[in-house]
C-alpha positions as CSV (number, residue, x, y, z in Angstrom):
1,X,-5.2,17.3,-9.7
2,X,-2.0,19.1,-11.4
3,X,1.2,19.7,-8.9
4,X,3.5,22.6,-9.0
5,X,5.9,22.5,-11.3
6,X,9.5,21.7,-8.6
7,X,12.1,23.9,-8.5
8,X,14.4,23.9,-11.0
9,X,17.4,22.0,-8.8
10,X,14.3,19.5,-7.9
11,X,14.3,19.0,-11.6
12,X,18.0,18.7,-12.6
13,X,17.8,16.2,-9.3
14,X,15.1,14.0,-10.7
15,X,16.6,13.5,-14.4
16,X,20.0,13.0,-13.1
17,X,18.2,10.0,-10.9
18,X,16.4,9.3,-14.0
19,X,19.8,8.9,-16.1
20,X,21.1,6.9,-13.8
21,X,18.4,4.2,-13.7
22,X,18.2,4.1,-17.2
23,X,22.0,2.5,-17.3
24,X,21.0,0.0,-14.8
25,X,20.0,-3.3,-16.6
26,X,16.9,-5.4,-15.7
27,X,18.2,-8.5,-13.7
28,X,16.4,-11.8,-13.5
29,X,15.9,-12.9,-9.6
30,X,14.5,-15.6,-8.2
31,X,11.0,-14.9,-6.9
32,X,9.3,-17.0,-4.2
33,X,6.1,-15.0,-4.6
34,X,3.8,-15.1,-8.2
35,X,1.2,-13.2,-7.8
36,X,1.2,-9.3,-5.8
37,X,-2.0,-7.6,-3.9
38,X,-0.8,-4.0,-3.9
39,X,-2.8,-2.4,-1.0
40,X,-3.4,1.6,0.4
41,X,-6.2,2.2,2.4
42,X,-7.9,5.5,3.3
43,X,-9.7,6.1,6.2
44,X,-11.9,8.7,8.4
45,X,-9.9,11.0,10.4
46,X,-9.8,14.2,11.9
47,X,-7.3,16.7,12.2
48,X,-4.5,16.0,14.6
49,X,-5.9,12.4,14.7
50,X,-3.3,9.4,14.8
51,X,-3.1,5.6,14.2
52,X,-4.8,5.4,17.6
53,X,-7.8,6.6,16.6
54,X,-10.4,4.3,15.4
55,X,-10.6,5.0,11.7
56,X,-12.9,3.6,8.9
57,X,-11.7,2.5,5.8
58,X,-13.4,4.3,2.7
59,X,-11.3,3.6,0.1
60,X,-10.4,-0.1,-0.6
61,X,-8.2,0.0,-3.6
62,X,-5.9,-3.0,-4.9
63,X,-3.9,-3.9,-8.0
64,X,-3.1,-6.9,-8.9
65,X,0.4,-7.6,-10.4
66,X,2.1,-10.6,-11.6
67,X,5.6,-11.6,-13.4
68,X,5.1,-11.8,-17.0
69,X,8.8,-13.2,-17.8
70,X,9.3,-15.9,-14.8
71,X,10.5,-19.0,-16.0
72,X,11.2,-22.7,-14.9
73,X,14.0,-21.6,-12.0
74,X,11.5,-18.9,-10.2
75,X,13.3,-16.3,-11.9
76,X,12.0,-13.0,-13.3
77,X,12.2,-9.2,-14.1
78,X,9.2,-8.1,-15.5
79,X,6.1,-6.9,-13.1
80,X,3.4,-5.6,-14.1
81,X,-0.1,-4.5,-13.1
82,X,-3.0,-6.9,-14.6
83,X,-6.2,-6.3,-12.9
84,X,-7.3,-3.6,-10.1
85,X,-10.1,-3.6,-7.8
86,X,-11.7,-0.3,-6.2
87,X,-14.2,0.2,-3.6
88,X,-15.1,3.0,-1.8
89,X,-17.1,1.8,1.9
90,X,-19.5,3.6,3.8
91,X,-18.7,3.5,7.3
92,X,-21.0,2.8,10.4
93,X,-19.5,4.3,13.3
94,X,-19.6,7.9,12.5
95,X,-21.0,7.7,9.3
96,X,-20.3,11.4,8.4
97,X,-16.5,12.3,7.3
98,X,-14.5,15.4,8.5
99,X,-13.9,18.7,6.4
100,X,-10.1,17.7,7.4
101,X,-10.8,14.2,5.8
102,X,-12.7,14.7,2.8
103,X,-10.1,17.8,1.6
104,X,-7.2,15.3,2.7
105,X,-8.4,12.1,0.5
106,X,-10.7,13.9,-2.1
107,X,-13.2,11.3,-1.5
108,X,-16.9,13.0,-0.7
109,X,-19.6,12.3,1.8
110,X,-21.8,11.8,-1.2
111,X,-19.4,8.5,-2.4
112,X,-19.4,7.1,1.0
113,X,-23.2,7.8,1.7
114,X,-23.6,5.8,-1.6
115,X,-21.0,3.0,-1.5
116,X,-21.3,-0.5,-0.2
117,X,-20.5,-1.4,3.8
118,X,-17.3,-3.3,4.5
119,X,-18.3,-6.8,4.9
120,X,-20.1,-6.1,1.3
121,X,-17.0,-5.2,0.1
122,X,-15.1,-8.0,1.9
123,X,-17.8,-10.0,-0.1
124,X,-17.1,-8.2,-3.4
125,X,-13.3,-8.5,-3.2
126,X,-13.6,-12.3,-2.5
127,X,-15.1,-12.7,-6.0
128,X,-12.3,-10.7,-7.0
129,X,-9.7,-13.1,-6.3
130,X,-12.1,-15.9,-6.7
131,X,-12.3,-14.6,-10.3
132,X,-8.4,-13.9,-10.5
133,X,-7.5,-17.8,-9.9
134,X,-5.9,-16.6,-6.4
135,X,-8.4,-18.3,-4.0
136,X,-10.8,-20.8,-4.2
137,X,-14.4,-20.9,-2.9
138,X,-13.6,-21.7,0.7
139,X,-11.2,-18.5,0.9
140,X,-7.9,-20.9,0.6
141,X,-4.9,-19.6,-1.4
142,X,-4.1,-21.4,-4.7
143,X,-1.1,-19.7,-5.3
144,X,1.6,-17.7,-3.6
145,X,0.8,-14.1,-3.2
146,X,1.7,-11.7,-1.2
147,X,0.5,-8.2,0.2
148,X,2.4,-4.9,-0.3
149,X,1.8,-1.9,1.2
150,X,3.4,1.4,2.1
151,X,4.4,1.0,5.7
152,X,2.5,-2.2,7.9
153,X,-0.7,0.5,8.9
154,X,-3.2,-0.6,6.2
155,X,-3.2,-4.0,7.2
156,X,-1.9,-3.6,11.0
157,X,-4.1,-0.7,11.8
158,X,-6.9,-0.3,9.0
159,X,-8.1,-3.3,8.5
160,X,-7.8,-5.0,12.3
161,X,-9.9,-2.1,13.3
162,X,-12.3,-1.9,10.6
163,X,-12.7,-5.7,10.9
164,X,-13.4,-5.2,14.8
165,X,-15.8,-2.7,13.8
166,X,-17.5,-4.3,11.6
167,X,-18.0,-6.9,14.0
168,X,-16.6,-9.6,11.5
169,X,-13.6,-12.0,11.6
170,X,-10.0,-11.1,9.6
171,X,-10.6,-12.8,6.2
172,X,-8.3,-15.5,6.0
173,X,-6.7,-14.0,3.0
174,X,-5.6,-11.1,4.8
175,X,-3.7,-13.1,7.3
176,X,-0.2,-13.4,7.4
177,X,3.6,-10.9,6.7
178,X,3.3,-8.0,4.6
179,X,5.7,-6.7,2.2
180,X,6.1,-3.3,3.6
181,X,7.6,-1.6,0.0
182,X,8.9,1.2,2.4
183,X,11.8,-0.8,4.5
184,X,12.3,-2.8,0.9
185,X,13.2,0.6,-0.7
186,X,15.1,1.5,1.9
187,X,16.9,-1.4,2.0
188,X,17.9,-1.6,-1.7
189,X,18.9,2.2,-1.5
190,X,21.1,1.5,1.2
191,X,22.9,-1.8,-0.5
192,X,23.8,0.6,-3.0
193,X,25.2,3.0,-0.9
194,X,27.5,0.6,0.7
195,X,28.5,-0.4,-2.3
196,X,29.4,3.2,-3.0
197,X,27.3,3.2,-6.2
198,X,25.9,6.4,-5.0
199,X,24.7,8.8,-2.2
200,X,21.0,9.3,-1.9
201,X,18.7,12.0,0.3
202,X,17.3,8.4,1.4
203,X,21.0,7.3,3.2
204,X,20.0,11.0,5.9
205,X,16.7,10.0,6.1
206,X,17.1,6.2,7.2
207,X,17.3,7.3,11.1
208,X,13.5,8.6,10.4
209,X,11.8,6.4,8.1
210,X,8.5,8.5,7.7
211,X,10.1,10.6,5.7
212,X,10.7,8.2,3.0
213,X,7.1,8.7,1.2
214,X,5.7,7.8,-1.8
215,X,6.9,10.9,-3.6
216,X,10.5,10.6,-2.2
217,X,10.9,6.8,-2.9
218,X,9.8,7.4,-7.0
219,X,12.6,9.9,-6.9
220,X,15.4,8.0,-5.1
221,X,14.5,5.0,-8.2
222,X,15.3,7.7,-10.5
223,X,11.0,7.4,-12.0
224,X,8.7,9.9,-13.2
225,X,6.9,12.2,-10.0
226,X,3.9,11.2,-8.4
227,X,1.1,10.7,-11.1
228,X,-2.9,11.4,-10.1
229,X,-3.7,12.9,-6.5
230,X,-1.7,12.0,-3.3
231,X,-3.8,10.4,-0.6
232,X,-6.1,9.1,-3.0
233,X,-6.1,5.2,-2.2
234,X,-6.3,3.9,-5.8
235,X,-3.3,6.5,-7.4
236,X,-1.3,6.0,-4.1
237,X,-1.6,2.2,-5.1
238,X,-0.9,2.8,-8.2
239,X,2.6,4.8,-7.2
240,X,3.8,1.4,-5.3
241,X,3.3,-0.2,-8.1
242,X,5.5,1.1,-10.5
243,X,8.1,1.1,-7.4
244,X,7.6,-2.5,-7.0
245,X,8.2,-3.3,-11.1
246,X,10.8,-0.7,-10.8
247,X,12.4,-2.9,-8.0
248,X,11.6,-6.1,-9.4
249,X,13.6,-5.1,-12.8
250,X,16.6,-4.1,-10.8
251,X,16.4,-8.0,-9.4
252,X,15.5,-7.1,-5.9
253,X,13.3,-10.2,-4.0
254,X,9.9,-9.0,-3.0
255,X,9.4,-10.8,0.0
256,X,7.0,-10.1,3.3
257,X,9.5,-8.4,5.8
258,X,7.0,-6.8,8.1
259,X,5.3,-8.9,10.8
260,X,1.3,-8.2,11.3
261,X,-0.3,-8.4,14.9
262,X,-3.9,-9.5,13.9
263,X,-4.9,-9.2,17.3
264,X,-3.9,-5.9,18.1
265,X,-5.7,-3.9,20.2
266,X,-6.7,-0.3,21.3
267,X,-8.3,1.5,24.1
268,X,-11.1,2.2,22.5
269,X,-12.3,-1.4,21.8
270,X,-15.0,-2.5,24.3
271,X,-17.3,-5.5,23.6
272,X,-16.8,-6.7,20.0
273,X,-17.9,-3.4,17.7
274,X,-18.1,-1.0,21.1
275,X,-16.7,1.9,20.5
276,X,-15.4,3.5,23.7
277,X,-16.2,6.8,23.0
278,X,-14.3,8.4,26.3
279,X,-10.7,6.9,24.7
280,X,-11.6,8.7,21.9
281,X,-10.1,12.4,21.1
């Protein structure tokens, strides 16, 4: 899908950002964490629906990254993207998507009617890992990873409900902090600031941190617009990722700051897959 071309003060903006990140050298930081699961889900909704609706996932993208250049001390600059995995899911529930969904994600009844359930692709994505050294064949972790995602809803939200659902239990994989690449964008954006390096559209928005999407926080790094379609899991995934190396060169830790409630609940939930349909708008 091609974007507008932005306004030409858009566009002075975005290569004076650029310039500016250029002359920042790559800095070596320790790194707790080796390996990255990059994560954005999509899900059914309708128009005007929130996070307390009780949304499907069909999308399932993730890349994988991992530190090409860390060395005996944990240290390291250099992240980049070495496998990806993509799924879209059928879902059960209500099986048929909105117009409102479909023209928001770009995914079609025709891919979901076709594509694997969830626990399938729970099954899928397990020999994904299994295959990428990061788990072994009882689902433990053998090696330190970590999950990032834009904001804590793909995990918090998506995946609690779809696992509830789906009537199965939260892979043990999935359990545990998030890196919510958001608040750590924020964060570094901020440092800078204080430190009166610059002043960013970022420092107004911090008091209202929806605004800082994906779009918004490849500008503020000074990189290249949103490549592929927005709200397309698998290039919204793709966007974090070249935040992440673009943070990780700039010597910023990527570490889980965002606390996950696995056993969050909603309205809606009755007996374990019951779907209360009078909680539902």
């Amino acid at each position: 899908m091609r974007h507008p071309r932005p306004p030409r003060h858009i566009r002075k903006r975005q290569a004076a950002l650029a310039a500016a990140a250029r002359v920042i050298p790559a800095v070596k930081a320790k790194q707790l964490f080796d390996v990255f699961l990059v994560l954005d889900i999509e899900g059914t909704c309708n128009r005007g629906s929130d996070f307390d609706f009780p949304n499907e996932i069909i999308e399932f993208p993730v890349c994988l990254m991992a530190w090409q250049d860390k060395d005996v001390d944990m240290r390291a600059s250099q992240l980049e993207v070495v496998d990806e995995f993509r799924s879209f899911v059928r879902p059960t529930w209500r099986p048929t998507l909105s117009d409102f969904c479909v023209e928001l994600t770009g995914i079609s009844q025709e891919q979901v009617d076709s594509a694997p359930t969830f626990p399938e692709v729970v099954e899928q994505f397990e020999s994904f890992l299994t295959s990428n050294g990061l788990i072994d064949e009882n689902g433990e972790r053998l090696v330190r990873f970590c999950w990032c995602t834009d904001g804590p809803f793909d995990i918090r939200d998506f995946i609690v409900k779809q696992c509830f659902i789906s009537m199965i239990p939260i892979p043990h994989w999935l359990k545990g902090n998030v890196c919510d690449v958001r608040t750590l964008v924020l964060q570094s954006i901020n440092r800078d600031i204080k430190a009166g390096k610059r002043l960013s559209k970022a420092y107004f928005q911090s008091t209202n941190r929806r605004l800082l999407n994906i779009s918004t926080q490849l500008e503020e790094l000074g990189l290249p617009m949103f490549e592929g379609r927005q709200h397309s899991g698998i290039d919204d995934t793709r966007n974090i990722t070249r935040i992440l190396a673009e943070l990780g060169r700039r010597g910023v830790p990527i570490l889980p700051n965002t606390t996950v409630e696995q056993n969050k609940r909603w309205p809606w939930m009755g007996k374990r897959g019951q779907v209360l349909e009078e909680y539902v708008k």
